[in-house]
N, C-alpha and C positions, 0 to 999 in steps of 0.2 A: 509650558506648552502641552505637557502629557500631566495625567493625574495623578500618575503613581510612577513607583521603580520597578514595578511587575514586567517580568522576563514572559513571554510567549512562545509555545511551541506548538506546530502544527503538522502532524501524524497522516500520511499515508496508511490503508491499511491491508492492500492486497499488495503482497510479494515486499511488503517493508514491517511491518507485524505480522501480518500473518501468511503463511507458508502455500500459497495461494499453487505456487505448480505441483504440489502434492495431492491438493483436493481438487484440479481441476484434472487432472491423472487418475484418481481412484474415479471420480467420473464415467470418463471414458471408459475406464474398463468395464463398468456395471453395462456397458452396452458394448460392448466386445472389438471395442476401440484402443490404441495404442499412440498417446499422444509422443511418446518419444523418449530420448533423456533431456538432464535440462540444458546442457550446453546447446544443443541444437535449436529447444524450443526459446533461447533467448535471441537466435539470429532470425526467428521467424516474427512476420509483421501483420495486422490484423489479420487476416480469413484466415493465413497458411497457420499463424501461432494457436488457433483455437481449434480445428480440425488437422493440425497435424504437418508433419515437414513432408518435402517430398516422397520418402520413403513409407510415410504412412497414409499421406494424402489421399491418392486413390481410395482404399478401403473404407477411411473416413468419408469421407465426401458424399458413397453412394448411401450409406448409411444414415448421414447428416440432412439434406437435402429435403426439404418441406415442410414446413408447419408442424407439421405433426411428431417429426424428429426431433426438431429442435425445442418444441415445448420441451419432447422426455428428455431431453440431455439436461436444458434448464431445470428441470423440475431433479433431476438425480446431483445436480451440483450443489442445488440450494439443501437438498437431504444433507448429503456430504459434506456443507460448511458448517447446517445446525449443529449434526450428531459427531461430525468424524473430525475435522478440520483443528486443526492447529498451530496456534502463534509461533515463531521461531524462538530456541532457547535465548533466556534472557530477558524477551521482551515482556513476560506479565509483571514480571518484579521491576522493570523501568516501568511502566506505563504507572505501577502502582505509587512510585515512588516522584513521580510525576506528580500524579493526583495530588499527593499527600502535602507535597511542600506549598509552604502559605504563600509564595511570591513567584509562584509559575502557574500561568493559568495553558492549559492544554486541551489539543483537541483533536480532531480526526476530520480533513476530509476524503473521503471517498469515490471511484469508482463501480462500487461492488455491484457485482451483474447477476446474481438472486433473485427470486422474488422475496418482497417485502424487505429489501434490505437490512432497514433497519431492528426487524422482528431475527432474520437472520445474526447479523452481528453479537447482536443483546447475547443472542443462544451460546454461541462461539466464545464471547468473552467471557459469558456466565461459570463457563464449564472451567475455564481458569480462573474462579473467582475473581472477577473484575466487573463492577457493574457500572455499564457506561453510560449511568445517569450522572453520575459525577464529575462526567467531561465538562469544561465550561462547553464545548459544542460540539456539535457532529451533525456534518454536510452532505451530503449524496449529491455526485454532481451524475449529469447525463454524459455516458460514452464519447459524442460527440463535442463536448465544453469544457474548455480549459479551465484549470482552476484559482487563474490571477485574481477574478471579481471575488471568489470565496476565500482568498487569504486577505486579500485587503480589505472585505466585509467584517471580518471575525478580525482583523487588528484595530483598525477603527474602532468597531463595535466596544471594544474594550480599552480604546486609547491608550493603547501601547507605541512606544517608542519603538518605530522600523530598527532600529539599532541593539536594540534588545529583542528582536524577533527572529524564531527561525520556522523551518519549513522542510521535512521530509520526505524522500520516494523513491522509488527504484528505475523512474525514466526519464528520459532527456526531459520530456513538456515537463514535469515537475522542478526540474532545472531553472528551467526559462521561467516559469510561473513566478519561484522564490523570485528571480533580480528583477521579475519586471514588477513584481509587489513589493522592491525594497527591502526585501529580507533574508539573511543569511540561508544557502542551503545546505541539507546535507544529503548527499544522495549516496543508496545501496548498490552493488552489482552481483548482489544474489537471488533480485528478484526478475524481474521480466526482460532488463537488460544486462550485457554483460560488458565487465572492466574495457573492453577493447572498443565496442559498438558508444561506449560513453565519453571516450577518449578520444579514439581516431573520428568517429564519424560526427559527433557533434561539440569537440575539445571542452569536454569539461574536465578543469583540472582536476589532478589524482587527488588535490589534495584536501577536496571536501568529497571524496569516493570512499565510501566502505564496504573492503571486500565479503567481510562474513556479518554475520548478527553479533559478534561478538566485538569485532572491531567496532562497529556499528553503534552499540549500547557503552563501551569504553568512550568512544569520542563525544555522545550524548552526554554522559556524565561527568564528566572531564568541564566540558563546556557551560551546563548549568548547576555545577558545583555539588554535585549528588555524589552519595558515598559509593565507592564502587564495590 
């Protein structure tokens, strides 16, 4: 039915590699903004998460508001993922070791909200020695689109056995995405959502939940047989 024994894993990369509320916080500040701490900015939900919770809202807001704002913020976020931005510990030496093994093919898809994403990324991963031409793929999907068609695309595409496939990310839609493309997930609560919001509010069990980067790359490796 399938052509090989090839294992699949498919990578998140904002707030599940890489440390996504630290570069979008050094941001802000370069424009005299104050997105928050992270416990707060994980219970905030599209506008309030990116301009800020209610305590910072106001300030943000008048600031943020027009074309013209929102270019420079975009334009100081995508500076700050090239130059400043960084992966969580742990993650360049899994991704590398990822790569590395003959019977796992791995990839990345994406949100990332930059321009030129992928010139972005490249930069980002460069700077930890990782160059992600040797991903078997890497996706950019739009804000608004879920990413079920792009893991069953990239499982297919390489007739992998749903059973030997998994699937990464820090939010519920990345949950749903994995079961509803058949494939195992593993989701973080140290990126955009938190242990409680993944729990209580959309019952994902604890027990594909990791709470650090560390727990996180332990239960990656555990599970596709990599040395810890």
């Amino acid at each position: 039915m399938y052509r090989n024994k090839d294992r699949l894993i498919i990578i998140d990369a904002d707030g599940t590699l890489i440390d996504a509320f630290a570069a979008i916080g050094a941001a802000f500040v370069r424009h005299g903004m104050d997105i928050g701490d992270l416990e707060r900015f994980q219970k905030r939900r599209n506008l309030f998460k990116y301009l800020g919770g209610l305590k910072e809202f106001p300030r943000n807001l008048a600031k943020h508001l027009g074309k013209h704002g929102r270019r420079e913020l975009l334009a100081s976020l995508t500076d700050v993922y090239r130059e400043e931005a960084s992966l969580y510990p742990g993650m360049a030496e899994l991704l590398r070791d990822l790569i590395e093994a003959a019977d796992i093919r791995v990839g990345i898809v994406t949100r990332n909200i930059t321009h030129e994403p992928e010139i972005t990324l490249a930069r980002l991963f460069a700077r930890h020695d990782l160059d992600l031409g040797r991903l078997d793929f890497l996706h950019y999907v739009p804000l608004r689109q879920e990413k079920t068609s792009y893991f069953k695309a990239a499982r297919e595409a390489l007739e992998i056995n749903p059973a030997r496939a998994y699937a990464c990310g820090d939010e519920h839609k990345d949950y749903v995405a994995a079961l509803a493309s058949g494939i195992h997930p593993f989701i973080v609560a140290y990126g955009f959502e938190d242990h409680v919001r993944l729990t209580r509010k959309f019952a994902i069990p604890e027990e594909v939940i990791s709470p650090t980067p560390q727990a996180f790359t332990a239960c990656v490796r555990h599970a596709l047989d990599l040395p810890s």
